[in-house]
N, C-alpha and C positions, 0 to 999 in steps of 0.2 A: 077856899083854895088851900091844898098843902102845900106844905114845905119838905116833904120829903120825895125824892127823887127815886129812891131806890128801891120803894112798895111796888113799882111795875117789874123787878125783875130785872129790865133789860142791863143792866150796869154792872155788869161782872168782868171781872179778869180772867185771861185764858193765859196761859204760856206764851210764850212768843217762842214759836218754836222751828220758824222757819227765817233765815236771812235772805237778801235780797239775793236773785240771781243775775241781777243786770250790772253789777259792779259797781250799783252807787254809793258816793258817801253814806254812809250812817246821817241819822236827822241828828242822833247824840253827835256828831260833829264837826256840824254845818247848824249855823245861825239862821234865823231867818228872818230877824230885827233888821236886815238890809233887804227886805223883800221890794220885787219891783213897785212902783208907782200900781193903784187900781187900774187894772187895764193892758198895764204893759205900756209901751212905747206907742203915743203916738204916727200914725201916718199919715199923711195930707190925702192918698188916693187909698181906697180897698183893696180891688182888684180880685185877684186869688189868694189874697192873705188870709189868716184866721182873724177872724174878728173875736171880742171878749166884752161881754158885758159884765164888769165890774165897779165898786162903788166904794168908799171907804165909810159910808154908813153903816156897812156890813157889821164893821167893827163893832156898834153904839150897841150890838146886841152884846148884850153883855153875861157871858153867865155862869153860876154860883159857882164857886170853889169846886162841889165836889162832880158837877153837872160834865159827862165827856163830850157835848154837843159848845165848843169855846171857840173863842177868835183865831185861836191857834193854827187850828185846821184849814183856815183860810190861808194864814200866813206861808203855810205847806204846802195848798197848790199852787198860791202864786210862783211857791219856790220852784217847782214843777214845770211848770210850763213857761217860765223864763228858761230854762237850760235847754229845755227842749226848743225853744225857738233860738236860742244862741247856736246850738249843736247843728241847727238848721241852716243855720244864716238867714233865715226864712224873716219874714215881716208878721206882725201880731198888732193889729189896729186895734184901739178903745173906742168901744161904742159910748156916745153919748147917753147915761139913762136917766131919766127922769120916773115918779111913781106912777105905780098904775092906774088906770082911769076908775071911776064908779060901773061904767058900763063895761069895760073888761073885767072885773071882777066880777060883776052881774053875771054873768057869762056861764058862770060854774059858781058860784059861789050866793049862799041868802044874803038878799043886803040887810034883813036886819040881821045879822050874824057880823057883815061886816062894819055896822054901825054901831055895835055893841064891841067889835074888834076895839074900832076909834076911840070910843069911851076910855078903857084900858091906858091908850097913850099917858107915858111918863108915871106910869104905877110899873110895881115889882111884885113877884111872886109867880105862884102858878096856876096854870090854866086845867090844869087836868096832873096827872102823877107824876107826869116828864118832861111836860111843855109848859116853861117858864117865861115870865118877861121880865124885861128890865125895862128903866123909861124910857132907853130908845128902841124900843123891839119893835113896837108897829112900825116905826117910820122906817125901821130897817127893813119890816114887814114890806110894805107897800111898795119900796125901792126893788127890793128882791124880786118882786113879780113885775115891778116895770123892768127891769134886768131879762124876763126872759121874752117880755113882749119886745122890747127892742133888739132882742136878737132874732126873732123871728121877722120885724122889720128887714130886719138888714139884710136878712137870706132871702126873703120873697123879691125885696129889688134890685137883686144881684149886684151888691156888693159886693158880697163874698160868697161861697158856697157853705163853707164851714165856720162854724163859731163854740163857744162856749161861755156861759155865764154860770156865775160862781155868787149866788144867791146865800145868805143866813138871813133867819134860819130857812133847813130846808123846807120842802114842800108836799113829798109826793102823801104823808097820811094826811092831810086835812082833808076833811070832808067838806060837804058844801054848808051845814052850819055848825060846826065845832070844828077848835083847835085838837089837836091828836098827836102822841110823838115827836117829841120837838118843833111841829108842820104849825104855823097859824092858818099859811093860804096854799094854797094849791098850785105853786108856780107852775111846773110841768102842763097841768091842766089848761090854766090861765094861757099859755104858750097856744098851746093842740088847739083852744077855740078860737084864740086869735088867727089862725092861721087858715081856720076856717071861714072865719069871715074878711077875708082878704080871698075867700076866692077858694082856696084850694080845696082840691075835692076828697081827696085820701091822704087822711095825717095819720103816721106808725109815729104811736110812744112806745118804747124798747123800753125797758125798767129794770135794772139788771141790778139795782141795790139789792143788798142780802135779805131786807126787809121787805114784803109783798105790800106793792102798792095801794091800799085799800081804796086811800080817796080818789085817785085817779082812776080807778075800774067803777067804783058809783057813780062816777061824773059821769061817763061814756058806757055804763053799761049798755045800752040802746039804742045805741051808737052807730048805724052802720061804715059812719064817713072816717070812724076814727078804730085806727085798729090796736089793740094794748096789748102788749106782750111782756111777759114779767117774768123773770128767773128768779128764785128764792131760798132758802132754807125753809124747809117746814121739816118739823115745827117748829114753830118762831114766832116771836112775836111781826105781826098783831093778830094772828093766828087765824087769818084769813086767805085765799090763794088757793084754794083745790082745783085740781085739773077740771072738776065737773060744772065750774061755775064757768059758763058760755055764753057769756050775756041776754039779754031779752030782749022779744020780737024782733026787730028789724036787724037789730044788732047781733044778734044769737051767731053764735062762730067768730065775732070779732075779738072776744076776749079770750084772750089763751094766756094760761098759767100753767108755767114750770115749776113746780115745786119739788125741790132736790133735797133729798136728805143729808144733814149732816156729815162732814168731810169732803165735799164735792172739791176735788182740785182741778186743775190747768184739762185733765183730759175728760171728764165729764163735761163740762162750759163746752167743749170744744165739739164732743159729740150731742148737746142741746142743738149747738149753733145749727150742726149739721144736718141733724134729722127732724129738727122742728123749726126752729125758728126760719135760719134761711130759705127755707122752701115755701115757708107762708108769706114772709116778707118781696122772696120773686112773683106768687102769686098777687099778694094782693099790689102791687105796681104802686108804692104810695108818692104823691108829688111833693109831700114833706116829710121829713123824719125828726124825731126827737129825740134824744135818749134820758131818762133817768138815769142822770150818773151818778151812783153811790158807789166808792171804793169800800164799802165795809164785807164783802165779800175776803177781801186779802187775808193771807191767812194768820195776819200779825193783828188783825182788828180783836178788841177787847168786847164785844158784843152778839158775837156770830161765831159760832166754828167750822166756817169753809175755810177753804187751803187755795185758795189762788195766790199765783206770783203778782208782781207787779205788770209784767210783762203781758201778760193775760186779758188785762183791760187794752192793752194795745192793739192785741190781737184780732179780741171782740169788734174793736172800731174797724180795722180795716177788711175784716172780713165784710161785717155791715155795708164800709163803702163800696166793697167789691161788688154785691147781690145790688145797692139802687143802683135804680137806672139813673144815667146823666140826661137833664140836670138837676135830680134831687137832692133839695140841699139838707142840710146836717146838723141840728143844734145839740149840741149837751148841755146837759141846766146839773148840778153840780146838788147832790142830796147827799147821802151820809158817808160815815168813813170816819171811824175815831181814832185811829193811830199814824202819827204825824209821818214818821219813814213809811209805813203801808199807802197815805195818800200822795207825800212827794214822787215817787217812785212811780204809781197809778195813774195820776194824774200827768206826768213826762211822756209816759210811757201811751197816754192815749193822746195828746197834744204832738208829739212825733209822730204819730200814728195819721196823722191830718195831715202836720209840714210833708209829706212825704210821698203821701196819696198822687198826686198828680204825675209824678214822675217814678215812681213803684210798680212794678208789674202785679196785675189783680192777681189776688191769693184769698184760698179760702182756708180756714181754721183746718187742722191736721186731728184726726182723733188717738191723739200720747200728745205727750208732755211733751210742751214747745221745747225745754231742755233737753229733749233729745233720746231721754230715759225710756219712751217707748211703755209706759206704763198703761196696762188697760183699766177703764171703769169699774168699779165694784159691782158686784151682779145687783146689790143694794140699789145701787145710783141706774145698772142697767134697769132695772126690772120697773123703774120710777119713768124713764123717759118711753120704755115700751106702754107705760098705760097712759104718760101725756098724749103717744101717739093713735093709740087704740080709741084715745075718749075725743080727738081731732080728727078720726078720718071721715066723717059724715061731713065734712066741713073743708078740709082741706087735700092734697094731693100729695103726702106723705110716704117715702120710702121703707 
């Protein structure tokens, strides 16, 4: 195993060179040592609340000095989606989680992969160039993906329609026998199957982290029950995500990959939304959704050079809600994002984005800048989403 973290590359400083446009405090001057309780506030009923599957084992994952994947991050969205549920008045229930079973990990995942995971427990070091452990990482491990299976509970029985779970480490690069990019298990994954085997017949994973999903497009490449959709930076690590990969046999057309070129802000996302995604997602009618939520898209993130606001993941969401049909419900499972104000802001900003839905009139994304600016895509960014559509119309009903 090494010890060094920063042979893969991903771990570079960019400028920060855009501020928030939502008017939030600075994270430099707002604490987050008073973050809510894992979960949030308690509620005796669901109802139409958002539920959260959070855990404070998250924490146990512990990791090295110079490592950007830290507890912090967590500390951030909790901050996040407190304000946004105060700004609400809105209610935010704590799912109860416990680990995830042998046979949901089965699911997607080799169990000698994952019984060689266990072994691991309460050692240190790394798994691969970036994906480190500390002694509580599996347990943190194992909680994290029972976090996304109990939110998936909790939407199939209509507790609530929307939720989010906020899992370390993330999930979406693990593959089904190795650890990958900070990822051990495949939460996202682990979720989409569960969801299947409760019945549901059309499960959308949305995966809108800067980073392309790798493990979850293996798991379900052949997929037809499960449709995966990914927006990206290419190139980027883990340098996987071309428009041409369409999954196999039965699944072929279920995988669709956006891959945007560097710089992509607020009105690119906005024209993806428009001409590819939401029209696949009215087509293919799914009875659950999921999203990959990685804030590392923002344009403050230290690991990516896209240029989204904060604002933008809100948007994202409620456009989403707009296109399913009722009553498909909505889980976000919570992947990367390393810049503490880029994820508070992100993560508010799609958590209001829920409180809000029920009583919000349906709106779809605008193609310019939610600020107003009126800015068009670069022919760069345009001439990217013309061949994600040219290389989807055998497959899809694109404008």
């Amino acid at each position: 195993m090494t010890q060094d973290v920063n042979t893969n590359q991903r771990v570079r400083e960019k400028p920060k060179q855009m501020t928030s446009e939502s008017g939030l405090v600075s994270d430099s001057e707002r604490s987050f040592d008073a973050a809510p309780p894992p979960g949030g506030a308690r509620c005796p009923t669901l109802g139409s609340t958002v539920v959260v599957a959070d855990d404070a084992l998250f924490l146990e994952h512990v990791a090295p000095p110079e490592h950007p994947e830290r507890g912090e991050r967590l500390l951030a969205v909790r901050a996040g989606l407190e304000r946004a549920r105060a700004a609400a008045g809105a209610g935010m229930a704590a799912l109860q989680v416990g680990d995830a079973t042998e046979e949901q990990l089965a699911r997607v995942h080799d169990p000698a992969y994952v019984e060689a995971l266990g072994q691991m427990a309460g050692r240190s070091g790394y798994l691969d160039s970036d994906t480190y452990i500390s002694p509580g990482s599996v347990s943190a491990a194992r909680r994290g993906a029972g976090a996304a299976v109990s939110l998936v509970d909790a939407l199939h029985q209509g507790r609530s329609r929307f939720g989010f779970a906020l899992p370390r480490p993330p999930g979406h690069h693990a593959l089904a026998d190795r650890a990958m990019g900070f990822c051990m298990l495949n939460n996202v994954a682990i979720a989409a199957a569960h969801a299947r085997a409760l019945g549901r017949e059309r499960v959308l994973v949305l995966d809108w982290d800067v980073h392309h999903g790798n493990g979850t497009e293996a798991m379900f490449y052949d997929d037809p029950s499960v449709l995966f959709v990914s927006l990206h930076q290419h190139p980027a690590y883990p340098g996987s995500g071309s428009a041409t990969d369409l999954g196999r046999g039965d699944g072929r057309g279920r995988n669709v990959n956006v891959p945007l070129p560097p710089g992509a802000a607020d009105a690119t996302y906005a024209a993806a939304f428009q001409r590819v995604v939401l029209p696949i997602v009215e087509q293919f009618a799914p009875d659950f959704a999921i999203v990959s939520c990685g804030f590392d898209a923002h344009a403050r993130d230290p690991l990516a050079q896209m240029q989204l606001s904060g604002r933008a993941f809100g948007t994202m969401t409620t456009a989403l809600l707009s296109t399913l049909l009722e009553p498909c419900p909505l889980g976000l499972v919570l992947e990367g994002g390393y810049d503490l104000e880029g994820l508070s802001e992100s993560s508010e900003a799609v958590a209001a984005a829920l409180f809000s839905h029920a009583s919000a009139e349906p709106r779809r994304l605008e193609a310019t800048e939610p600020s107003g600016g009126g800015a068009a895509i670069s022919r760069e960014h345009a001439a990217a989403l013309a061949h994600v559509q040219q290389t989807l119309l055998p497959f899809w009903r694109l404008g």
